[in-house]
PDB file of N, CA, C and O in Angstrom:
ATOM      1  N   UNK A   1     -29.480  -6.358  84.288  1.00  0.00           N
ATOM      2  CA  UNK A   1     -28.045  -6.524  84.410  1.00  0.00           C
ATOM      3  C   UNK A   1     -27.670  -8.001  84.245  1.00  0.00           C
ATOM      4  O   UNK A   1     -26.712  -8.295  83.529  1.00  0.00           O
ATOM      5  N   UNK A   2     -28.463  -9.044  84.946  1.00  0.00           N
ATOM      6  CA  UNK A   2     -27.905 -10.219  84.599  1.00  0.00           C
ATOM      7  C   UNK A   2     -28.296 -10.563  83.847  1.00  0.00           C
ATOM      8  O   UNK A   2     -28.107 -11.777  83.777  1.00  0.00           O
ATOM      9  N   UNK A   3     -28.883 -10.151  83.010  1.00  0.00           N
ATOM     10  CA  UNK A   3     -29.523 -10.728  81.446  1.00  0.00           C
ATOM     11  C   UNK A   3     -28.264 -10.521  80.397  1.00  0.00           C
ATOM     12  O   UNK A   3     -27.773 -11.330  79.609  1.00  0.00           O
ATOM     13  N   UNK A   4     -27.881  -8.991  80.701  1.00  0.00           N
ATOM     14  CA  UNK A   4     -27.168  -8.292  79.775  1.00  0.00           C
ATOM     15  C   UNK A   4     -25.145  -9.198  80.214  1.00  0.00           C
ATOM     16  O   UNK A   4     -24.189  -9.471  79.488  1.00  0.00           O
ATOM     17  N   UNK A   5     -25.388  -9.333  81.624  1.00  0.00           N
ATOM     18  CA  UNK A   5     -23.885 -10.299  81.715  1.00  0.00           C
ATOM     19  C   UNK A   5     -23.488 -11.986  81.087  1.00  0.00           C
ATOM     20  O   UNK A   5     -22.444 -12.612  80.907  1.00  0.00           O
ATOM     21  N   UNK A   6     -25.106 -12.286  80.877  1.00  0.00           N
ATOM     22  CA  UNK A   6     -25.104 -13.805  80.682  1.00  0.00           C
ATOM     23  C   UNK A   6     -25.340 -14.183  79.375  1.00  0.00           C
ATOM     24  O   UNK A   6     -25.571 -15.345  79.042  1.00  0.00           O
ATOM     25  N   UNK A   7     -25.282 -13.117  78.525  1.00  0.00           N
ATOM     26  CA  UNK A   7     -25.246 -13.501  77.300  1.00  0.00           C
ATOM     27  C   UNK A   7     -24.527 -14.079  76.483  1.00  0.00           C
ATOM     28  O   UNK A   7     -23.313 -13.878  76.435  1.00  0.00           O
ATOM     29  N   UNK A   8     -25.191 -14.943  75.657  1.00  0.00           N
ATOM     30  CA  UNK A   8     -23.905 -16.080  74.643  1.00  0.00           C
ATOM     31  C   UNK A   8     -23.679 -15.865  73.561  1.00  0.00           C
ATOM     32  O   UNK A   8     -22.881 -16.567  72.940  1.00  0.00           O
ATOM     33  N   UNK A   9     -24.367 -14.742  72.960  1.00  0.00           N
ATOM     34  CA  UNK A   9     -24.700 -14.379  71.891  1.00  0.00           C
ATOM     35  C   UNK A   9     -25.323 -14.560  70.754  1.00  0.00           C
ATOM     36  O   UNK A   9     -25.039 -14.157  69.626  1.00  0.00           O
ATOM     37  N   UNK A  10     -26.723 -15.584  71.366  1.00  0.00           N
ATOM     38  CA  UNK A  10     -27.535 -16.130  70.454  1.00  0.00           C
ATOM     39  C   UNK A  10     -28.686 -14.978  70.151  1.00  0.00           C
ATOM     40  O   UNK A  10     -28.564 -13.806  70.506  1.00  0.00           O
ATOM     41  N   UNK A  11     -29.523 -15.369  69.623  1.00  0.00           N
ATOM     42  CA  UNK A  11     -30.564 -14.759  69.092  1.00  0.00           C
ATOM     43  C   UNK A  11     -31.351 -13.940  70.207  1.00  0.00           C
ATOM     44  O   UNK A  11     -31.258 -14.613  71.233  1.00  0.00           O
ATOM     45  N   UNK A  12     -32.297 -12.452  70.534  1.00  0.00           N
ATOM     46  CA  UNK A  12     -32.650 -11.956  71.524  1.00  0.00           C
ATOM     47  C   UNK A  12     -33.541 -12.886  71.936  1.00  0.00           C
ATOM     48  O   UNK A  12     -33.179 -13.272  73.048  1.00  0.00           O
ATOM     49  N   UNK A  13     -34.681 -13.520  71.536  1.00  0.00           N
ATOM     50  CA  UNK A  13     -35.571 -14.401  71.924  1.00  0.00           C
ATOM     51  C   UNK A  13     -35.088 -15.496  72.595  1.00  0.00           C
ATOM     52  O   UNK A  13     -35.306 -15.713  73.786  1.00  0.00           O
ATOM     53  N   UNK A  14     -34.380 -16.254  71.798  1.00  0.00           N
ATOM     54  CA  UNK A  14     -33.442 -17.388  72.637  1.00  0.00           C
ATOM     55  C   UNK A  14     -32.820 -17.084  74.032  1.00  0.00           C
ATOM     56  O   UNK A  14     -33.127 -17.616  75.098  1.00  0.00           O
ATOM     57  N   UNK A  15     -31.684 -15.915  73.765  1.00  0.00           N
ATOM     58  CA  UNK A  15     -31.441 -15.165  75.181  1.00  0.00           C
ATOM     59  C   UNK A  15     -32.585 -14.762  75.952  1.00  0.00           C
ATOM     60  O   UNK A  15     -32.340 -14.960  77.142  1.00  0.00           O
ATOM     61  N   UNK A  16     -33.951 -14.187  75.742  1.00  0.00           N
ATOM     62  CA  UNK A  16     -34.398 -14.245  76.750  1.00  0.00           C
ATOM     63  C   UNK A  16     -35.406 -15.446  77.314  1.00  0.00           C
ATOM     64  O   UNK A  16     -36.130 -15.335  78.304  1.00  0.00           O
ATOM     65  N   UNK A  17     -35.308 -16.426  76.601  1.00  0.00           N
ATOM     66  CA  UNK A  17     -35.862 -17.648  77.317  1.00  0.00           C
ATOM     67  C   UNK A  17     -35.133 -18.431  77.805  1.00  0.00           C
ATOM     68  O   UNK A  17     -35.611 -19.253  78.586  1.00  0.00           O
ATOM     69  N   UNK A  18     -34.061 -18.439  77.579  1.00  0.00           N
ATOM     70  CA  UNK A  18     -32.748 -19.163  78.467  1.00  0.00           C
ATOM     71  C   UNK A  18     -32.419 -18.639  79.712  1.00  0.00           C
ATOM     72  O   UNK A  18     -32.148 -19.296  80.717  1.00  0.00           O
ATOM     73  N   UNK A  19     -32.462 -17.218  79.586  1.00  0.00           N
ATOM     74  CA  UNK A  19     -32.490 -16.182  80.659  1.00  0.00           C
ATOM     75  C   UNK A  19     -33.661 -16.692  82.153  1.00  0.00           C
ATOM     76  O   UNK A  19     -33.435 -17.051  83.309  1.00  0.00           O
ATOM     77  N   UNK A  20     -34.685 -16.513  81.488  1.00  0.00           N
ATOM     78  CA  UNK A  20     -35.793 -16.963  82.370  1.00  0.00           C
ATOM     79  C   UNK A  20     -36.126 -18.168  82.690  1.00  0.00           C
ATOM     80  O   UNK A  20     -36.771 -18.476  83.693  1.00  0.00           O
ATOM     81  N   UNK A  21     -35.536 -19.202  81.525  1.00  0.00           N
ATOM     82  CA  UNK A  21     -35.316 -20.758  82.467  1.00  0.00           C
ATOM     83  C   UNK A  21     -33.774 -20.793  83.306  1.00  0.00           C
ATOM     84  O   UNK A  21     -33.602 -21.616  84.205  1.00  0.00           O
ATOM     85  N   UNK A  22     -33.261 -20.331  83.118  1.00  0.00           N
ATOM     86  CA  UNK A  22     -32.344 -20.319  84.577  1.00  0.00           C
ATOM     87  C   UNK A  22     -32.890 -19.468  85.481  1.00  0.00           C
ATOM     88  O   UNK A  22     -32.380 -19.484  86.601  1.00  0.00           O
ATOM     89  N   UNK A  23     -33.927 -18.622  85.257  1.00  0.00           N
ATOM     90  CA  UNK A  23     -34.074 -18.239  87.105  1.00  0.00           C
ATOM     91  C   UNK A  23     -35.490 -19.163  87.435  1.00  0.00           C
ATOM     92  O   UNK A  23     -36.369 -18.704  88.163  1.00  0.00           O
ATOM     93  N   UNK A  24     -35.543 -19.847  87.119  1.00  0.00           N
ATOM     94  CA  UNK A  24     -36.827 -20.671  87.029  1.00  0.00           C
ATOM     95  C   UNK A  24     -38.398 -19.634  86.893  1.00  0.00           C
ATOM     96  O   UNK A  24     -39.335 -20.065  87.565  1.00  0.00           O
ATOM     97  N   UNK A  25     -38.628 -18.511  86.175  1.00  0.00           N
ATOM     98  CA  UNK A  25     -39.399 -17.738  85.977  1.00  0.00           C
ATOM     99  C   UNK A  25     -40.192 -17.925  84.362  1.00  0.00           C
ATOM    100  O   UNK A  25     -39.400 -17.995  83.422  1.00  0.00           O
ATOM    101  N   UNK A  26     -41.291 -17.984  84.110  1.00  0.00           N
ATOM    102  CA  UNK A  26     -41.819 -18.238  83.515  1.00  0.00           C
ATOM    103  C   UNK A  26     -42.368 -16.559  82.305  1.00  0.00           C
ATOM    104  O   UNK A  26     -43.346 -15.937  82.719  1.00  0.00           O
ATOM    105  N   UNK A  27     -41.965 -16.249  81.522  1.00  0.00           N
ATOM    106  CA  UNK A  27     -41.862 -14.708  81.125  1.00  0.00           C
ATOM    107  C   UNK A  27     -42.108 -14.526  79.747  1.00  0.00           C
ATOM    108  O   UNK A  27     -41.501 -15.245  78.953  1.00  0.00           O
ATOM    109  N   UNK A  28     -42.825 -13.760  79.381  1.00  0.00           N
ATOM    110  CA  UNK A  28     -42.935 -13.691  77.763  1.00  0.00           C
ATOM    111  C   UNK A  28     -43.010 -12.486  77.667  1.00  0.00           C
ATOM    112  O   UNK A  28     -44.041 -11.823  77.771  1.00  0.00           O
ATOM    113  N   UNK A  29     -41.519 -11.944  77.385  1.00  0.00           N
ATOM    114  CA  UNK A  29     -41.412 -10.261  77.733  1.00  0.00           C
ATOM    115  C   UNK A  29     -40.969  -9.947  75.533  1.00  0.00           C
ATOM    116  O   UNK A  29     -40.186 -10.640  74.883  1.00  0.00           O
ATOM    117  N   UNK A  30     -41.758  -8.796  75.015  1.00  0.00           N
ATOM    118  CA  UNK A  30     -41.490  -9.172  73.840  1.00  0.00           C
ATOM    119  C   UNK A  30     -39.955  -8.359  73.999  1.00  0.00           C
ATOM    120  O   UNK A  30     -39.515  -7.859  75.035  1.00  0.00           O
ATOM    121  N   UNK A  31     -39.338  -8.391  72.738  1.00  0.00           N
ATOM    122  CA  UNK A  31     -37.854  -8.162  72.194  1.00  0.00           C
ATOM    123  C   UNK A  31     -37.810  -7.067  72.472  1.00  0.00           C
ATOM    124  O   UNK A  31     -36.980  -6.894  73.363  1.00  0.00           O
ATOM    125  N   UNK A  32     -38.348  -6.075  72.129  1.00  0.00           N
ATOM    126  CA  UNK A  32     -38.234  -4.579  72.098  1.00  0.00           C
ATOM    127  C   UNK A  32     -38.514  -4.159  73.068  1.00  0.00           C
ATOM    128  O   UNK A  32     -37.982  -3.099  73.397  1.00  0.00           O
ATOM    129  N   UNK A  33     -39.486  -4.807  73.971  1.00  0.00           N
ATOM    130  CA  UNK A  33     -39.482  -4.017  75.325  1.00  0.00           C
ATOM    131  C   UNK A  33     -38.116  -4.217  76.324  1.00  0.00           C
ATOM    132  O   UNK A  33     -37.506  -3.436  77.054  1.00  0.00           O
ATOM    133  N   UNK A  34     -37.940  -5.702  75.978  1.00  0.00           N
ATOM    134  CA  UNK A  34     -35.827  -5.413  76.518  1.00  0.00           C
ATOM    135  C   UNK A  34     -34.916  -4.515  75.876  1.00  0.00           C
ATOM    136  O   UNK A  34     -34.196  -3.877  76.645  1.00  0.00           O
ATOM    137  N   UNK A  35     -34.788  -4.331  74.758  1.00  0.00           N
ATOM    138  CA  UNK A  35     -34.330  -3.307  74.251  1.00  0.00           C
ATOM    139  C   UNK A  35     -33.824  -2.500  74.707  1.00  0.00           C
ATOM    140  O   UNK A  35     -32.692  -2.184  75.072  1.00  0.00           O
ATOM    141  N   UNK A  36     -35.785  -1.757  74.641  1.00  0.00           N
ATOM    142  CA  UNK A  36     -35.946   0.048  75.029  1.00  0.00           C
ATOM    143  C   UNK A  36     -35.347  -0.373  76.432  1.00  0.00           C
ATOM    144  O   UNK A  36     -34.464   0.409  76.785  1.00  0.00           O
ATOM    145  N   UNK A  37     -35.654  -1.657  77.548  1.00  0.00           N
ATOM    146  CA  UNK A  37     -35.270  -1.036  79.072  1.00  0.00           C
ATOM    147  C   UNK A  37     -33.430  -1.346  79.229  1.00  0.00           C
ATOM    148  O   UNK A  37     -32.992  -1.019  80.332  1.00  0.00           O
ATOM    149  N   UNK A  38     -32.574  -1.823  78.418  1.00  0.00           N
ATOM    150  CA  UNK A  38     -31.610  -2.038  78.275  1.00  0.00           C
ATOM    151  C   UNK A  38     -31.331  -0.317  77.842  1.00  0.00           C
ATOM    152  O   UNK A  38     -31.111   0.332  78.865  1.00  0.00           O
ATOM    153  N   UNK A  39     -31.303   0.352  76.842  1.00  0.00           N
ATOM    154  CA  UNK A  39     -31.118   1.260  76.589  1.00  0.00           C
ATOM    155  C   UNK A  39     -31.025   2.626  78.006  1.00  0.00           C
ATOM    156  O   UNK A  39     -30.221   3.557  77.959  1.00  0.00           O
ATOM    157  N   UNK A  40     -31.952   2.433  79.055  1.00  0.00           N
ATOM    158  CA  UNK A  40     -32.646   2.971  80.302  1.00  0.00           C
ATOM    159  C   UNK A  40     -31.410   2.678  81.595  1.00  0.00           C
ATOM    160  O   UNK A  40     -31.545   3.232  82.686  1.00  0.00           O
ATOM    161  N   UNK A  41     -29.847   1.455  81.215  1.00  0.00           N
ATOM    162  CA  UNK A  41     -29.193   1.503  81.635  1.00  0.00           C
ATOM    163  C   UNK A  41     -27.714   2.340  81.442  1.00  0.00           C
ATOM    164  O   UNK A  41     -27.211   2.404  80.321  1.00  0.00           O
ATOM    165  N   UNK A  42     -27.137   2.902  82.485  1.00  0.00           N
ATOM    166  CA  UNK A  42     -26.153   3.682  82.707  1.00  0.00           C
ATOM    167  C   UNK A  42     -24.670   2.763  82.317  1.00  0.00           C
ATOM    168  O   UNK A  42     -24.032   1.855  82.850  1.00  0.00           O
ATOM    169  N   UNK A  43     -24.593   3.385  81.381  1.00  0.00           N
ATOM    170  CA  UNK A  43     -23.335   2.251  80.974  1.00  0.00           C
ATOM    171  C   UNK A  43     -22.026   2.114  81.960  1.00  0.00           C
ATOM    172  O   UNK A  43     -21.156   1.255  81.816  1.00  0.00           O
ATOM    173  N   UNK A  44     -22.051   3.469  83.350  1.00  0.00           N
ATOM    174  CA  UNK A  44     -20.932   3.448  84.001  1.00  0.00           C
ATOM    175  C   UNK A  44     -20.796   2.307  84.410  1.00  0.00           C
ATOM    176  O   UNK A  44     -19.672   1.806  84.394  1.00  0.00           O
ATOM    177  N   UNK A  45     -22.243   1.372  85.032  1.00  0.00           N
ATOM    178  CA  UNK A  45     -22.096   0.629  85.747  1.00  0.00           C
ATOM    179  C   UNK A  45     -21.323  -0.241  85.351  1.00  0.00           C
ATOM    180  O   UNK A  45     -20.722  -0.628  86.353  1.00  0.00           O
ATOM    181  N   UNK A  46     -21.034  -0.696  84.619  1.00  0.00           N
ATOM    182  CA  UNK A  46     -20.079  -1.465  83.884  1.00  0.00           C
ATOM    183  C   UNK A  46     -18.652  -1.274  84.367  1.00  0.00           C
ATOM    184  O   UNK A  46     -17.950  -2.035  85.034  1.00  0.00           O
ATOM    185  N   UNK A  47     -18.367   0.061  83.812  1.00  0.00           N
ATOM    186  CA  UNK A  47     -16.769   0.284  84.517  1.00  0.00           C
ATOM    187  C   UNK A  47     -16.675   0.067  86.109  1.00  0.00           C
ATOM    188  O   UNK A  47     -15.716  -0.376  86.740  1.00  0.00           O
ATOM    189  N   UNK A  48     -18.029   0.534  86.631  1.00  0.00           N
ATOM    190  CA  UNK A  48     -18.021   0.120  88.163  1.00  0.00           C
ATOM    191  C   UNK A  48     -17.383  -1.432  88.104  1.00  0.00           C
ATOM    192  O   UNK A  48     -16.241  -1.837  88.317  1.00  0.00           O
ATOM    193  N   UNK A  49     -18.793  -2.221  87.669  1.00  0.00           N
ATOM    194  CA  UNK A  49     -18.440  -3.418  88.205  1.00  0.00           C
ATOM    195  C   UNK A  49     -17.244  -4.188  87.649  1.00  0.00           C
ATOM    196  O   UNK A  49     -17.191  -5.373  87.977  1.00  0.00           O
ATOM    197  N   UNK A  50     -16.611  -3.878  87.135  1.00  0.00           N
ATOM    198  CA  UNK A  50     -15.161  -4.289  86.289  1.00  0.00           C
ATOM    199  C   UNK A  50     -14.270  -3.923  87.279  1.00  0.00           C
ATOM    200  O   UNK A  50     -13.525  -4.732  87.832  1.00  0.00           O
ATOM    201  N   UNK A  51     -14.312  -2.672  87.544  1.00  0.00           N
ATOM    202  CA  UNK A  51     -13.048  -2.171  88.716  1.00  0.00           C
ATOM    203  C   UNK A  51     -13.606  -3.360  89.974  1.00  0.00           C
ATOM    204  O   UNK A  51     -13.007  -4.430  90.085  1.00  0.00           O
ATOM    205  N   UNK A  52     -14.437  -3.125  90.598  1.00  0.00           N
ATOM    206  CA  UNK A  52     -14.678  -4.172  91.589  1.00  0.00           C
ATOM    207  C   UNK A  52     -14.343  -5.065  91.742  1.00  0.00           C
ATOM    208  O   UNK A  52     -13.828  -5.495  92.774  1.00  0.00           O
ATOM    209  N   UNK A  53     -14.594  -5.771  90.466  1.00  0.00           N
ATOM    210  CA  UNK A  53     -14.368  -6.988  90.194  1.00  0.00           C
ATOM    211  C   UNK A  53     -13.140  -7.618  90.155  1.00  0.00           C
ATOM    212  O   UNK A  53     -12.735  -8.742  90.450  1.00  0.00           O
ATOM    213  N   UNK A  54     -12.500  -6.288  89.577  1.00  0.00           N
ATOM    214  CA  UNK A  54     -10.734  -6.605  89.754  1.00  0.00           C
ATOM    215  C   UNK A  54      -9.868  -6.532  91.320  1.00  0.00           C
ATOM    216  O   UNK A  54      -9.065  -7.331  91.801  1.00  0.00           O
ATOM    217  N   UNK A  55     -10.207  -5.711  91.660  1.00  0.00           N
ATOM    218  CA  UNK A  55      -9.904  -5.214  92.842  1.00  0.00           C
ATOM    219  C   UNK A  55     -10.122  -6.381  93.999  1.00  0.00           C
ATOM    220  O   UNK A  55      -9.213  -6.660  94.781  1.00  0.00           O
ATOM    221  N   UNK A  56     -11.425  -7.041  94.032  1.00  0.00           N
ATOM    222  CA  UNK A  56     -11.443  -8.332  94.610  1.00  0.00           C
ATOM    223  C   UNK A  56     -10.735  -9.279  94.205  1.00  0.00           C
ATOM    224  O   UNK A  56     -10.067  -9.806  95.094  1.00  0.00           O
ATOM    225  N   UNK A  57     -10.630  -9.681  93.235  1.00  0.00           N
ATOM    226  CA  UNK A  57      -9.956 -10.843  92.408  1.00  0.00           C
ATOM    227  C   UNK A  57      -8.400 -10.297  93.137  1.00  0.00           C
ATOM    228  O   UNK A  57      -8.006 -11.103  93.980  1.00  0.00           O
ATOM    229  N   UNK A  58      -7.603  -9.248  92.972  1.00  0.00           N
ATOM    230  CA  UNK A  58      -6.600  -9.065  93.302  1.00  0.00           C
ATOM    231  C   UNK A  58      -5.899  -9.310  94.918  1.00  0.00           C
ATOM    232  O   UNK A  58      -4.942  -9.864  95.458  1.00  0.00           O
ATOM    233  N   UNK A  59      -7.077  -8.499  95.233  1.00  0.00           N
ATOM    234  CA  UNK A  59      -7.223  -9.159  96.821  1.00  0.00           C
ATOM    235  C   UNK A  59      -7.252 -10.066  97.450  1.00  0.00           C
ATOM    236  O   UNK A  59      -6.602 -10.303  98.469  1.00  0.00           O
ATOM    237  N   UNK A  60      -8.051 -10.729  96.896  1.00  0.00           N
ATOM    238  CA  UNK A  60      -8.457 -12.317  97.634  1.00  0.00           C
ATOM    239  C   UNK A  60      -7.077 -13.163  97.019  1.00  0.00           C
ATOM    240  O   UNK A  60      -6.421 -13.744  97.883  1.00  0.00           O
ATOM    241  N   UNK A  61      -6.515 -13.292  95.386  1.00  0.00           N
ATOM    242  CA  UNK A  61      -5.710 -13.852  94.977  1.00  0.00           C
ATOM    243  C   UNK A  61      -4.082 -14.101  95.212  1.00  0.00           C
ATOM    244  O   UNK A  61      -3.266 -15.016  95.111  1.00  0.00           O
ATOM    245  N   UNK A  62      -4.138 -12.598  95.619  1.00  0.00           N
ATOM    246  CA  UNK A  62      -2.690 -11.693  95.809  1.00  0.00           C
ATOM    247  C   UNK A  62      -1.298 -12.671  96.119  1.00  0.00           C
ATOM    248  O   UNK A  62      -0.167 -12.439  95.693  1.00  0.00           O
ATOM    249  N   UNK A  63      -1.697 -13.774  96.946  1.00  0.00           N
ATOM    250  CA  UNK A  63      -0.530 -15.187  97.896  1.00  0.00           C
ATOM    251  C   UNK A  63      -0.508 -15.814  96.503  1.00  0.00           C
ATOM    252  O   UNK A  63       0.576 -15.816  95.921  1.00  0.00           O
ATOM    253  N   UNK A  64      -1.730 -16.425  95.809  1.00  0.00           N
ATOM    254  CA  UNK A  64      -1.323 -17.578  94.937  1.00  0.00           C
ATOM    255  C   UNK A  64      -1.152 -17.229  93.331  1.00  0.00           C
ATOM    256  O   UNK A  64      -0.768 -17.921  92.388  1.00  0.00           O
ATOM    257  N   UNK A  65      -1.517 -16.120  93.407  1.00  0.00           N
ATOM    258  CA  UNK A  65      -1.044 -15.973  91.797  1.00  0.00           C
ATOM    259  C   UNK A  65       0.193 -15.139  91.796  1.00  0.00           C
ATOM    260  O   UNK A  65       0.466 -14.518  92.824  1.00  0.00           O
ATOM    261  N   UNK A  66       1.026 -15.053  90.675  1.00  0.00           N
ATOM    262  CA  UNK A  66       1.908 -14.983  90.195  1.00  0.00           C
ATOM    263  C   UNK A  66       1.734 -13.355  89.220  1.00  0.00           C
ATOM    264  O   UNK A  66       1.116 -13.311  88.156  1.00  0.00           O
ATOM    265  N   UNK A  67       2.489 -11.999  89.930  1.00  0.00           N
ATOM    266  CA  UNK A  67       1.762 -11.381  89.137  1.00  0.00           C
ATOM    267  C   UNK A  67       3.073 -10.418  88.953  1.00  0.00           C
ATOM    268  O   UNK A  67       3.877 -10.126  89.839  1.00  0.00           O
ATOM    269  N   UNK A  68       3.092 -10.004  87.611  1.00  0.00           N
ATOM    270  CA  UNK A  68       3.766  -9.338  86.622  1.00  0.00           C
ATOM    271  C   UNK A  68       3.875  -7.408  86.761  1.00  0.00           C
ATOM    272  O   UNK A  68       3.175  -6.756  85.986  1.00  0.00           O
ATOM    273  N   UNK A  69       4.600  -6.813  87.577  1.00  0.00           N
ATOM    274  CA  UNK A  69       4.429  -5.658  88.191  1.00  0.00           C
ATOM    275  C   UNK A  69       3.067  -4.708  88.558  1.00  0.00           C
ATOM    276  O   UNK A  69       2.781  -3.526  88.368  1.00  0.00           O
ATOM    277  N   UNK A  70       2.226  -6.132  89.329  1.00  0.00           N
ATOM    278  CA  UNK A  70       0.911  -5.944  90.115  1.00  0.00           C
ATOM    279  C   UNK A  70       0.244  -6.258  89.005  1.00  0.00           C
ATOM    280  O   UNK A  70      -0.659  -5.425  89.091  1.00  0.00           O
ATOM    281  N   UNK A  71       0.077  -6.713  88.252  1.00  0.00           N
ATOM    282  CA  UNK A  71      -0.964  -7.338  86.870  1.00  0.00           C
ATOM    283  C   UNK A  71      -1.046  -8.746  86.759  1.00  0.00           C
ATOM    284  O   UNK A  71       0.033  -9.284  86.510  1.00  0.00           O
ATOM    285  N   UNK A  72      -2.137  -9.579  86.887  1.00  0.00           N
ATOM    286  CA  UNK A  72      -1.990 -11.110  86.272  1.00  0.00           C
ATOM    287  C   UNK A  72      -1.505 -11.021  84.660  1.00  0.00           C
ATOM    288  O   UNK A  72      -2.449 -10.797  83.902  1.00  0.00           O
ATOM    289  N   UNK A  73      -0.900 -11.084  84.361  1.00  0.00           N
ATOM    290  CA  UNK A  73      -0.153 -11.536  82.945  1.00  0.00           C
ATOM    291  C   UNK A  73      -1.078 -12.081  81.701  1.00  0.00           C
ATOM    292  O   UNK A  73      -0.549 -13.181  81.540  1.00  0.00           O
ATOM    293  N   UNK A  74      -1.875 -12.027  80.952  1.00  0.00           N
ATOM    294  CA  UNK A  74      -2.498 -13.152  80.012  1.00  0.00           C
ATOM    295  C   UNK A  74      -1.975 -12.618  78.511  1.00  0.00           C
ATOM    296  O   UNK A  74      -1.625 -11.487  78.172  1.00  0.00           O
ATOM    297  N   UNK A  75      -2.064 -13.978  77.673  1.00  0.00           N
ATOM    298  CA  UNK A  75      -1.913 -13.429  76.653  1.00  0.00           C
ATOM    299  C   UNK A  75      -2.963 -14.429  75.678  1.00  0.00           C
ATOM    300  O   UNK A  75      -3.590 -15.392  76.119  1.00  0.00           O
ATOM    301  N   UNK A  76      -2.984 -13.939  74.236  1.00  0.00           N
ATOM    302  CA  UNK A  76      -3.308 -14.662  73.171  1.00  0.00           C
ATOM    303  C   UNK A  76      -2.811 -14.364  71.851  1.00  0.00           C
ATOM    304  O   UNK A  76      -2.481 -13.215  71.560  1.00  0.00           O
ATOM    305  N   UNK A  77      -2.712 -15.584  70.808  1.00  0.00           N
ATOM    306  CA  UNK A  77      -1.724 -14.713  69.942  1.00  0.00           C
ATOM    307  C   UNK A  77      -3.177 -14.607  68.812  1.00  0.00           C
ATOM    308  O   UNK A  77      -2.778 -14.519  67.651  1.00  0.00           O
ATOM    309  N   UNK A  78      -4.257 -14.601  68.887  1.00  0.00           N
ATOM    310  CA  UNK A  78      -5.536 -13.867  67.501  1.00  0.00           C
ATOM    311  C   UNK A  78      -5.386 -15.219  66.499  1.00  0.00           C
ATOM    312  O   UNK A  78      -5.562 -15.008  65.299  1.00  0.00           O
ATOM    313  N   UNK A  79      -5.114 -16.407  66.869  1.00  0.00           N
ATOM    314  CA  UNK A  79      -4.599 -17.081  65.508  1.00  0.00           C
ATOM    315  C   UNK A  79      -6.072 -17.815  65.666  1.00  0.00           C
ATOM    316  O   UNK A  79      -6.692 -18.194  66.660  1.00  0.00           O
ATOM    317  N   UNK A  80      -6.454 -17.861  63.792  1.00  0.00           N
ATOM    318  CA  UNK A  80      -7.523 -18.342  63.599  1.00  0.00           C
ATOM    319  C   UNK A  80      -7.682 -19.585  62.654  1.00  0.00           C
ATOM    320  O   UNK A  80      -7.205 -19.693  61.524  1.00  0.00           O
ATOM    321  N   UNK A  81      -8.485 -20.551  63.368  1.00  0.00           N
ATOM    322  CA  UNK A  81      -8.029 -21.826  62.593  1.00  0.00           C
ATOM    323  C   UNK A  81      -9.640 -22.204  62.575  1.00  0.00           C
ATOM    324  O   UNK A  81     -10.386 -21.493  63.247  1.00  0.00           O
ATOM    325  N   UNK A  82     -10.140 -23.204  61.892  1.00  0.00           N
ATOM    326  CA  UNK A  82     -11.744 -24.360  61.669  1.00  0.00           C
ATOM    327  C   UNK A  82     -10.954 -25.503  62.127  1.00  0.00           C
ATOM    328  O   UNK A  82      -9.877 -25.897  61.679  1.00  0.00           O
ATOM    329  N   UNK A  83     -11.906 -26.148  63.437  1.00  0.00           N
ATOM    330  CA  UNK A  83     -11.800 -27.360  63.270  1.00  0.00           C
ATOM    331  C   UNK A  83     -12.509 -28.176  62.882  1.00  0.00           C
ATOM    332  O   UNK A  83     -13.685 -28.157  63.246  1.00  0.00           O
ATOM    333  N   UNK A  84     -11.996 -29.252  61.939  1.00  0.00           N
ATOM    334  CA  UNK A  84     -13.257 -30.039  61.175  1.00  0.00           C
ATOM    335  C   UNK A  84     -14.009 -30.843  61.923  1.00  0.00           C
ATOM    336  O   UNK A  84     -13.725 -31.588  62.860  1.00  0.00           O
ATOM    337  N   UNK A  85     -15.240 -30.530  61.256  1.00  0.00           N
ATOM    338  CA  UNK A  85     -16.582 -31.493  62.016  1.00  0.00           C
ATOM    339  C   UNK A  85     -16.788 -32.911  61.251  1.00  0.00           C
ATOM    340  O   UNK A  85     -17.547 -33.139  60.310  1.00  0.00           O
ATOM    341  N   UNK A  86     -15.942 -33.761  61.886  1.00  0.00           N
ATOM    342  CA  UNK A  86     -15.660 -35.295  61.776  1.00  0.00           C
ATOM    343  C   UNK A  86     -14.776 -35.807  62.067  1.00  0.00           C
ATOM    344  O   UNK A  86     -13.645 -35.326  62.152  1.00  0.00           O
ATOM    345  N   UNK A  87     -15.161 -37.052  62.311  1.00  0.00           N
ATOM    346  CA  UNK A  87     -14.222 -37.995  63.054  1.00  0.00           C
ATOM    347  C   UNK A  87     -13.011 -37.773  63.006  1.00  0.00           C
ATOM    348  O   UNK A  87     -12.224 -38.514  63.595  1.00  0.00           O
TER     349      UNK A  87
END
């Protein structure tokens, strides 16, 4: 699970050695055996921990944020731009 939350979306190998130098664990697990045990997870958990997740956030926040008929508000407008690499 925290492998699968902390991802940056680099390469599987990269992710899992970045993975295992932040828990300070030393691991040479090959690609496919994360895979297959990724596959071995219940995707509800996900919607679990999302509702949770909200539900606290709402709770704990509820005095200081500012919220839009019980919703924090966000937006983005998709606009896609390069910024140039130089000075």
């Amino acid at each position: 699970m925290k492998y699968i939350l902390n991802k940056k979306g680099l390469t599987t190998s990269m992710e899992i050695n970045n993975f295992y130098n932040d828990i300070n664990e030393e691991e040479n697990i090959p690609n496919q055996s994360l895979l297959d045990q990724r596959l071995k997870l219940n995707p509800e958990v996900f919607k679990t921990l999302n509702t949770d997740y909200l539900r606290l956030f709402y709770q704990e926040y509820r005095k200081e944020v500012k919220l839009y008929k019980g919703y924090l508000l966000k937006a983005i407008d998709g606009s896609d731009f390069e910024i140039p690499n130089t000075k």
